[in-house]
C-alpha positions as CSV (number, residue, x, y, z in Angstrom):
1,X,79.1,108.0,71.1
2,X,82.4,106.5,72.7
3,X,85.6,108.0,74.1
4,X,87.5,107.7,71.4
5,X,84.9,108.7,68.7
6,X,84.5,112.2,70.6
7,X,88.1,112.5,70.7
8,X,88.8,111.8,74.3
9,X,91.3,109.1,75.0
10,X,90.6,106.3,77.8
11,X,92.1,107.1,81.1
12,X,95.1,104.8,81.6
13,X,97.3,103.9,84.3
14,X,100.8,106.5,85.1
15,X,103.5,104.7,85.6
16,X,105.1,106.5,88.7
17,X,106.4,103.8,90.3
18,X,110.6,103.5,89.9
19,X,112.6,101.3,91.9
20,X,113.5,102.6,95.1
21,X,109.3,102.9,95.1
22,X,108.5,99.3,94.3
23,X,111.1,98.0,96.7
24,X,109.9,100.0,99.9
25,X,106.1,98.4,98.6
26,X,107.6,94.7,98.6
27,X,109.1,95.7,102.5
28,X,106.3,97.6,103.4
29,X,103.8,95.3,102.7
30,X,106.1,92.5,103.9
31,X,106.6,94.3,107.3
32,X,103.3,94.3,109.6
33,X,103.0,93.7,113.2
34,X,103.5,89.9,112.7
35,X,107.7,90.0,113.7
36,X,107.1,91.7,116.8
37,X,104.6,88.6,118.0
38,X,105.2,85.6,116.3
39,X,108.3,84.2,117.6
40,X,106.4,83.3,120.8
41,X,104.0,80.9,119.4
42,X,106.9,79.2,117.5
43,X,109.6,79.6,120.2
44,X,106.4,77.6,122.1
45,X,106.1,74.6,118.8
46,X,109.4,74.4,118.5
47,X,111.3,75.1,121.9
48,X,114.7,75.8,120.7
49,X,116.7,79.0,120.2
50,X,118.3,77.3,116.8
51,X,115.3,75.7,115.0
52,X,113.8,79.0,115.6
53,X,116.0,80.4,113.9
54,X,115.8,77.9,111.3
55,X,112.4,78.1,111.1
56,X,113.2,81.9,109.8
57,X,116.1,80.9,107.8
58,X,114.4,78.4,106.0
59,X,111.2,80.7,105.0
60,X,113.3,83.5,104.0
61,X,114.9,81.1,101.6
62,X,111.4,79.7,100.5
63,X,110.7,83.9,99.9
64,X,113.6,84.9,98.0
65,X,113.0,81.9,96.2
66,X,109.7,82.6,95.2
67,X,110.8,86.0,94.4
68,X,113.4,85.0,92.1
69,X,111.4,82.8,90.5
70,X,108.2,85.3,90.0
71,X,110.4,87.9,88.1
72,X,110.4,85.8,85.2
73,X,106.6,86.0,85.2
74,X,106.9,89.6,86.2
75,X,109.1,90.8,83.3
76,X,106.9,88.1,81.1
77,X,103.4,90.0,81.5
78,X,103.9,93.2,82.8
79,X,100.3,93.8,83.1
80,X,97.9,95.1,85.9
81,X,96.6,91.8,88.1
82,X,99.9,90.5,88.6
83,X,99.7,86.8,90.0
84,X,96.2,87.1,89.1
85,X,97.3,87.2,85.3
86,X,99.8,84.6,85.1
87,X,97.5,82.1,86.9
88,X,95.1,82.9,84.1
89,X,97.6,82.9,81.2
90,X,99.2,79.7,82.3
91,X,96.3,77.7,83.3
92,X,93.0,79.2,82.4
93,X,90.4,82.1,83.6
94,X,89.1,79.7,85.9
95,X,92.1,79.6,87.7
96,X,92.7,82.9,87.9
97,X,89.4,83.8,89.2
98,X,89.6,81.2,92.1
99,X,92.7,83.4,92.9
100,X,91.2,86.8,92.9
101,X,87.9,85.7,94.2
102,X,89.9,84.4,97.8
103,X,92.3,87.6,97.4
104,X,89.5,89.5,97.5
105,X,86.9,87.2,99.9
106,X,90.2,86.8,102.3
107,X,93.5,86.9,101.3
108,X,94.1,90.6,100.8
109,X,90.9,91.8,102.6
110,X,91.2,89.8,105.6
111,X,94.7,91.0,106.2
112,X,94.2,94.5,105.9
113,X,91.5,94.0,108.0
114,X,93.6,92.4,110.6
115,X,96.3,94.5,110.1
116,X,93.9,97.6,111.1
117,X,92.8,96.2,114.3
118,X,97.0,95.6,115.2
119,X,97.6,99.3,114.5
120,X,94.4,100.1,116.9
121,X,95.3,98.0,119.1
122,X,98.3,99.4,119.7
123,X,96.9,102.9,119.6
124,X,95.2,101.8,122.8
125,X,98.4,101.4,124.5
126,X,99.0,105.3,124.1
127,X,95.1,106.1,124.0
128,X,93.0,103.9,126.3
129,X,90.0,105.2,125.0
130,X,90.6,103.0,121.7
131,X,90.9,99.7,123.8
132,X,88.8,96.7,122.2
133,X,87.0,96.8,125.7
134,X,85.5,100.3,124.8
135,X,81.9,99.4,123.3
136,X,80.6,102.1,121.3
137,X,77.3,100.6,120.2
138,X,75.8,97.0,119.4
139,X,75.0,96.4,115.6
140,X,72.8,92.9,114.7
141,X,73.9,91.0,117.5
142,X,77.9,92.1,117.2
143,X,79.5,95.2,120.0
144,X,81.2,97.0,118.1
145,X,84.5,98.5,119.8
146,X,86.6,101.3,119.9
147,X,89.2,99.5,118.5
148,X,87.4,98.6,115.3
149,X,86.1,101.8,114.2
150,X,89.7,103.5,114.5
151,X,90.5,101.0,112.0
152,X,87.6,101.3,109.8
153,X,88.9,104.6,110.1
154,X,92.3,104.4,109.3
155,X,91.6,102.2,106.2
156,X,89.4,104.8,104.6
157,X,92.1,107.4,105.4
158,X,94.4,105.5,103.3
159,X,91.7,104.1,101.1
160,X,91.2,108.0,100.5
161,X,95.1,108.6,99.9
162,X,95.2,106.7,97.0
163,X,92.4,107.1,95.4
164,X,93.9,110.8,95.3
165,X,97.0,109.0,92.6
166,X,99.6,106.4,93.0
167,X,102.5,109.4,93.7
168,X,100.3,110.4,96.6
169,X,99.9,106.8,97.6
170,X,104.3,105.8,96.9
171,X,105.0,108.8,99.0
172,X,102.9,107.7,102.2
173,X,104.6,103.9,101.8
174,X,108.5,105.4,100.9
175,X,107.7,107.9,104.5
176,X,106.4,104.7,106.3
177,X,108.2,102.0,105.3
178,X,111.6,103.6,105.4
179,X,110.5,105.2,109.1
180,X,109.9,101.7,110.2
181,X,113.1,99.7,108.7
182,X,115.4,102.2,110.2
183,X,113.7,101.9,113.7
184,X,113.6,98.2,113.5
185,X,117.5,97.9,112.6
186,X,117.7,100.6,115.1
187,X,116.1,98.4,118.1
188,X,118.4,95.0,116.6
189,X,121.3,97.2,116.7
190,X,120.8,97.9,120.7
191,X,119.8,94.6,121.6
192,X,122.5,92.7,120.0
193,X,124.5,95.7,121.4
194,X,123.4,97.0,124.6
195,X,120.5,94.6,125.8
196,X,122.3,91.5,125.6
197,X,121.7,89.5,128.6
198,X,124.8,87.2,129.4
199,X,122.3,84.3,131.4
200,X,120.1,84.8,128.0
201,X,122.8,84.0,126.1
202,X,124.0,81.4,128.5
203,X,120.6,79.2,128.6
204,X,119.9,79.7,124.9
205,X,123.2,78.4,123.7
206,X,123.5,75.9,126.1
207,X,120.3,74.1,124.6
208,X,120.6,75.6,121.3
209,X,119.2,72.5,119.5
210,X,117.4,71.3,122.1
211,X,113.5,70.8,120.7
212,X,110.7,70.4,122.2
213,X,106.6,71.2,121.6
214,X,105.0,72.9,124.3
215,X,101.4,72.4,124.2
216,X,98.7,74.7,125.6
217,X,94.8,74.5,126.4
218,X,92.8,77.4,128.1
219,X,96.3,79.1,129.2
220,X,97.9,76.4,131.3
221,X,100.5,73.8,129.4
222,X,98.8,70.3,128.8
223,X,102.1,69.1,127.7
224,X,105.8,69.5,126.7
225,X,106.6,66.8,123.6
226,X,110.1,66.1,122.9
227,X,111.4,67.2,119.2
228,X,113.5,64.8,116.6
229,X,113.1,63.3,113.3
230,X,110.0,63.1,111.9
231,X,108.3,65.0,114.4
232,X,110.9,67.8,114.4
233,X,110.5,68.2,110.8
234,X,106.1,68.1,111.3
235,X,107.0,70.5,113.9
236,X,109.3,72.9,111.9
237,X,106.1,72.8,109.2
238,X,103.8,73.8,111.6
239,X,105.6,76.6,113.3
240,X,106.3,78.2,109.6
241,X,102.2,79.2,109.6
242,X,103.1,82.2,111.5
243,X,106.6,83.3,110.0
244,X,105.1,82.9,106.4
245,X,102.4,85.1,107.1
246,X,104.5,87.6,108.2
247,X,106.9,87.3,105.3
248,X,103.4,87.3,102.9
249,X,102.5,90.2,100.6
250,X,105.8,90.5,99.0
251,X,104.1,89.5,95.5
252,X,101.9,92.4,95.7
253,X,103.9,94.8,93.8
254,X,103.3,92.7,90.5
255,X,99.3,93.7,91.1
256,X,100.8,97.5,90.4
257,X,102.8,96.4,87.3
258,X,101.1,98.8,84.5
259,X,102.3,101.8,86.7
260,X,105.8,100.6,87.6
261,X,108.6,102.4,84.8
262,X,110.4,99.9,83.5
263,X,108.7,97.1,84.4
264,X,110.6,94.2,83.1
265,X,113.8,95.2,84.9
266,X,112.2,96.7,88.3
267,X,109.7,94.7,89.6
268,X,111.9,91.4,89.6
269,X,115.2,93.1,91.0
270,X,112.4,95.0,93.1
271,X,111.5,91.3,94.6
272,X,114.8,90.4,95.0
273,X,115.8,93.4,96.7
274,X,112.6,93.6,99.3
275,X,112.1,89.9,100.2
276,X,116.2,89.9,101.0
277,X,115.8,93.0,103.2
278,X,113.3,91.8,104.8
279,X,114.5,88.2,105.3
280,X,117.5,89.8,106.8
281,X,115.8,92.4,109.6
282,X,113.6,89.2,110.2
283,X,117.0,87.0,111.5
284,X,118.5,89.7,112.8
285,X,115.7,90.6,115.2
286,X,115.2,86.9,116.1
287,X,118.5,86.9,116.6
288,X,117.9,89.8,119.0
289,X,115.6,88.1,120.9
290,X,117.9,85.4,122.1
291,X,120.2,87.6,123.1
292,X,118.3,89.3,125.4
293,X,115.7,87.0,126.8
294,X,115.7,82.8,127.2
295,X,113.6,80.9,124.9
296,X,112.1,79.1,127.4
297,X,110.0,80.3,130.5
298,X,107.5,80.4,133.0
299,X,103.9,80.7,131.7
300,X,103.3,82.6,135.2
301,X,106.8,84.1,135.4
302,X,106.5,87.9,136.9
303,X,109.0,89.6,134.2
304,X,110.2,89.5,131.0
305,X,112.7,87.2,131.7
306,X,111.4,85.2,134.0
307,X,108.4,84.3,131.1
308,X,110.9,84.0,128.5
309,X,110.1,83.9,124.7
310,X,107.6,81.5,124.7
311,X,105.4,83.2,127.0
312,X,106.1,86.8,126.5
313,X,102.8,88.8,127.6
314,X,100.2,88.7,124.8
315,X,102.9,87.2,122.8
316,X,104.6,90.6,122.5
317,X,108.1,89.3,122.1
318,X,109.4,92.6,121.0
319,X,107.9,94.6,123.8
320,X,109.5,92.3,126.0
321,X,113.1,92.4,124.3
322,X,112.7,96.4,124.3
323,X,112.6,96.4,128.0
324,X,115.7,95.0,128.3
325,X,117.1,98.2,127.5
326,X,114.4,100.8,127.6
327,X,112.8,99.3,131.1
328,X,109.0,100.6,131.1
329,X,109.4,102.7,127.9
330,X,109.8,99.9,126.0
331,X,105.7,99.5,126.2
332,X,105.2,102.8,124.1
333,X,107.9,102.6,122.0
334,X,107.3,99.7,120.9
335,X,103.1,100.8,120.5
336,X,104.9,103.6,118.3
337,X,106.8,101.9,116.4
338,X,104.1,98.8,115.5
339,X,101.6,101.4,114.4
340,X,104.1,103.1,111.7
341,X,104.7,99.8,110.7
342,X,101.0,98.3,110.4
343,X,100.0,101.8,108.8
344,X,102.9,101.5,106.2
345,X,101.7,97.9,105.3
346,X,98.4,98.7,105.2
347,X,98.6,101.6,102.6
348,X,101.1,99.1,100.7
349,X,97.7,96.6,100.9
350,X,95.7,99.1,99.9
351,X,97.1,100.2,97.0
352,X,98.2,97.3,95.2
353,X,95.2,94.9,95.6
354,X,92.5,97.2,94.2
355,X,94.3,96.4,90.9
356,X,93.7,92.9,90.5
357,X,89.9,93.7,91.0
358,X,90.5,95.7,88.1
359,X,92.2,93.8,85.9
360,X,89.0,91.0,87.0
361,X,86.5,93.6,86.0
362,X,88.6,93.9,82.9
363,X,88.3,90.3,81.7
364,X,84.8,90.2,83.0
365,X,84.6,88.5,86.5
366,X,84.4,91.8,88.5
367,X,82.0,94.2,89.4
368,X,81.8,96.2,85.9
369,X,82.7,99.9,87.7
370,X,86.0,98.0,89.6
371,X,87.4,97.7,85.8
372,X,87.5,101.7,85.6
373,X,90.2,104.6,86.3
374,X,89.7,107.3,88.1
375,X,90.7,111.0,86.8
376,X,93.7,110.5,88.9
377,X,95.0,107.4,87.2
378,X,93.8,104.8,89.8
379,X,91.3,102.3,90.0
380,X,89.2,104.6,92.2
381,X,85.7,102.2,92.4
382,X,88.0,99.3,93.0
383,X,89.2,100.6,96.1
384,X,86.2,102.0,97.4
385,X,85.2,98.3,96.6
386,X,87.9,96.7,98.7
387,X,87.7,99.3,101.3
388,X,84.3,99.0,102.2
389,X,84.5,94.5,102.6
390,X,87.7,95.1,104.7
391,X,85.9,97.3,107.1
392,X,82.8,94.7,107.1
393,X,85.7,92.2,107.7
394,X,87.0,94.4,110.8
395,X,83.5,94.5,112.2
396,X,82.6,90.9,112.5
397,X,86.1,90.5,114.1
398,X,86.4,87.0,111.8
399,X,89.2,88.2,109.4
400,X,92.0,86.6,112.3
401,X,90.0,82.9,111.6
402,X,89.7,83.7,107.9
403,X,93.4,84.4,107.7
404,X,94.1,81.1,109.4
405,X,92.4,78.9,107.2
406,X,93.8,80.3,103.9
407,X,97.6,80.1,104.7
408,X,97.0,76.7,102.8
409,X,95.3,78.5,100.0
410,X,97.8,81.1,99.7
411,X,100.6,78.7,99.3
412,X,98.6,76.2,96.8
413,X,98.5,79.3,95.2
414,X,102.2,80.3,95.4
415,X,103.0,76.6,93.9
416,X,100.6,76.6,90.9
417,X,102.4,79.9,89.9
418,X,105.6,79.1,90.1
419,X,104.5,75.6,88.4
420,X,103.5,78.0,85.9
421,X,107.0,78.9,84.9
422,X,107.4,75.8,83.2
423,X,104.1,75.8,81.8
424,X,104.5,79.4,80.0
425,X,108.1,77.8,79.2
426,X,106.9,75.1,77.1
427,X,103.2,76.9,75.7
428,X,105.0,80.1,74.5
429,X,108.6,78.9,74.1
430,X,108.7,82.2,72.1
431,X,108.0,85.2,74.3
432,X,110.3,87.4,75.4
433,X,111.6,86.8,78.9
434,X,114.2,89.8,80.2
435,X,114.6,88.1,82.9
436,X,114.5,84.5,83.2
437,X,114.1,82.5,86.7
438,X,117.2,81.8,88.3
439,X,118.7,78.4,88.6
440,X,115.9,77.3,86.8
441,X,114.9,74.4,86.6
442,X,116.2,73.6,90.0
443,X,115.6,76.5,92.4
444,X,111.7,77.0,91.1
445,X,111.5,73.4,91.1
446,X,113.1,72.8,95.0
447,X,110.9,75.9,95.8
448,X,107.6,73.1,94.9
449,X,108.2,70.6,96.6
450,X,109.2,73.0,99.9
451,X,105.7,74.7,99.6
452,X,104.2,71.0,99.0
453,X,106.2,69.4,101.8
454,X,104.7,72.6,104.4
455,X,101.2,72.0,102.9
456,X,101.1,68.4,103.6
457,X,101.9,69.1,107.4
458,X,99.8,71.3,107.5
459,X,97.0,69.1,105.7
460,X,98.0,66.6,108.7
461,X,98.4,68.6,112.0
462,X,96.8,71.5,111.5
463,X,93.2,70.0,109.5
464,X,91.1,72.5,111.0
465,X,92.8,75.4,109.3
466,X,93.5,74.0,105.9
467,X,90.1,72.8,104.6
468,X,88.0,75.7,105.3
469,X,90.4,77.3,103.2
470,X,90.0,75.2,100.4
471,X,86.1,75.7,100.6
472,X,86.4,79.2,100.4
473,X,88.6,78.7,97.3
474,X,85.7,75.9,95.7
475,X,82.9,77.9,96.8
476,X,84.6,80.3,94.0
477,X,83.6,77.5,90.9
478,X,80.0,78.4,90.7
479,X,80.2,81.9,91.3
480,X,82.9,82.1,88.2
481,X,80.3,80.3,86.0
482,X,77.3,82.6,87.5
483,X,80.2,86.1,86.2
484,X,80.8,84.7,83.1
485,X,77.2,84.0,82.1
486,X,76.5,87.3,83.4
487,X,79.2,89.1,81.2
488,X,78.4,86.8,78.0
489,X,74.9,88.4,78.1
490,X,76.0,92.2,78.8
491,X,77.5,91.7,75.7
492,X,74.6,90.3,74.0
């Protein structure tokens, strides 16, 4: 006898989520550890105080573009899965799967993964006993660190927190992510203000657009390439691996759509509103940077200034900045502040991928238990699921070279669905669209050929990264076939 035959209705999903909570999980899942580092690998690529911050202008526009452009999808299909779900209705299931199956395999796994080991890392800074030098034990060949079990650890605390419901889970990201954005404007504010550093400002505006590619083997500089025209632009393309990533995740509040109220009208001003935040604090604490420290430096330079941006230690470009004004505080607040911020991503992570597995299971091409809801109104086994290959991920230490090769992935993905637009456009001219891309045809169509342009260079200079990623995306083919065999005999 079924559910509904003894009287019992399905458990569904709540929709607890209003705007003010989907917006702090586009930021909070936006906001990791990666602005804090970055700018020093592409202040070394591109060597110049305005193309880096170019480099940030330009993928904030590529963001809010996307952004703009997914609410039309969003407020289209309104259903758990999100970007999993309009691959699938504007192409096929085969194309949605390929999505899911690297979400899961990588995409969304390997970065909470490495987002874990940033928030231990910098626990270690105020707890030494957590350093990735502390070996606890050796497991099939791999040492397994402090570092990694605190977060194995932390993940299943918030893995934990939301199985418990998605209030429980919106209240952790709105404490987080609104903790973090006011400490990070906070930290812009006294830079701009109080740490500016008049020979910074001096040597960084004096060469503002002066470019050049600083190239490094084994820690000592092989070479230092002069920047313009073609090149330049290769160079620009290159350096965007790293501020892309860190402006990634803002699509995952479509995965929560079935428990968002109002759906149609808050999830796309909902992107709009946290990818423009964010694209903001992201300039303005670039912006900080060259106002307090040079771009360019010593590799062997003795302080913060002296190593400049480019060769801030352990690429900590924030820590650096912060000691401008803080002196040797800087290094703990800083550690502070980065572990509110990875922890607030990661619950943000957390939350909203378990539901594409669900909405997978759902159609088939999941582990059948992922596809269920808890007696809180979450996909409970879908978590546990993703929880449990993270933490695999955080033990073999890979997830950093996993993330690497699918940036190319991610944004093949990102074209085919906004290429998808114009597919659902002319296939079901008919369906109700509340809100309909803006400056479409144009903006979605300029937003393309940007993605495509970035994933050419990449195809060119950075080869080693970009087809490993698509064979993790093939190697998806046959196991689709293998799932839907397997679900056409269940029903059987």
């Amino acid at each position: 006898m079924n559910r509904q035959a003894e009287g019992i209705q399905p458990r569904e999903f709540k929709r607890e989520l209003g705007l003010i909570d989907s917006t702090m999980i586009v930021i909070g899942s936006m906001i990791g550890s990666g602005i804090f580092i970055v700018s020093s690998d592409i202040a070394r690529t591109v060597g110049s105080p305005g193309v880096l911050l170019l480099v940030w202008l330009i993928t904030g526009a590529i963001t809010i573009t996307a952004a703009l452009s997914y609410g039309e999808l969003a407020g289209m299909l309104p259903h758990a899965g999100g970007q999993y779900v309009y691959l699938r209705e504007a192409y096929n299931p085969l194309v949605g799967f390929l999505y899911g199956w690297t979400l899961f395999l990588v995409i969304q796994t390997g970065t909470i993964a490495a987002v874990a080991v940033a928030f231990a890392k910098y626990t270690a800074v105020l707890i030494p006993w957590f350093s990735e030098k502390n070996i606890l034990f050796s497991i099939f060949g791999l040492n397994i660190s402090a570092a990694q079990m605190l977060a194995i650890l932390s993940v299943v605390i918030l893995t934990y927190s939301n199985i418990n419901g998605v209030r429980t889970g919106k209240i952790v990201q709105n404490i987080f992510t609104f903790s973090k954005v006011v400490a990070l404007a906070g930290l812009i504010l006294l830079a701009i203000f109080i740490g500016k550093n008049a020979a910074a400002i001096s040597a960084n505006f004096s060469n503002f657009w002066s470019a050049s590619w600083t190239h490094i083997s084994n820690g000592k500089i092989t070479s230092i390439e002069s920047l313009s025209g073609s090149m330049l632009l290769a160079a620009i393309g290159v350096a965007m691996v790293g501020s892309l990533f860190s402006s990634d995740a803002w699509n995952n509040i479509t995965f929560t759509a079935a428990e968002v109220k109002n759906p149609k009208r808050n999830i796309p001003l909902s992107l709009f509103l946290g990818t423009a935040i964010v694209t903001i604090l992201y300039i303005s604490a670039n912006i900080a940077y060259i106002t307090v420290l040079p771009l360019k430096g010593s590799i062997a330079g003795a302080t913060a200034v002296d190593r400049g941006i480019q060769f801030a230690l352990s690429d900590r470009v924030a820590t650096a900045a912060s000691s401008m004004i803080f002196g040797a505080p800087a290094v703990i607040i800083m550690a502070v502040l980065i572990m509110v911020s990875t922890f607030g991503c990661n619950n943000g992570l957390i939350l909203a991928g378990a539901r594409v597995y669900y909405a997978m299971a759902k159609d088939k091409l999941f582990f059948k238990k992922t596809g269920t809801i808890n007696k809180n109104s979450v996909p409970g086994t879908a978590l546990i699921v993703q929880a449990v290959w993270a933490s695999l991920l955080c033990l073999s230490g890979t997830y950093s070279d996993l993330l690497d090769y699918v940036i190319f992935a991610v944004l093949i993905f990102y074209i085919l669905t906004i290429a998808g637009i114009f597919l659902l456009r002319k296939k079901r001219p008919d369906a109700e669209r509340p809100y309909k891309a803006w400056g479409y045809p144009v903006v979605p169509a300029l937003y393309i050929l940007a993605a495509a342009a970035i994933s050419i260079d990449l195809l060119i200079f950075k080869p080693m990264y970009t087809w490993p990623g698509m064979l993790i995306v093939l190697l998806g083919i046959p196991v689709y076939f293998i799932w839907s065999k397997l679900g056409k005999k269940a029903e059987e």
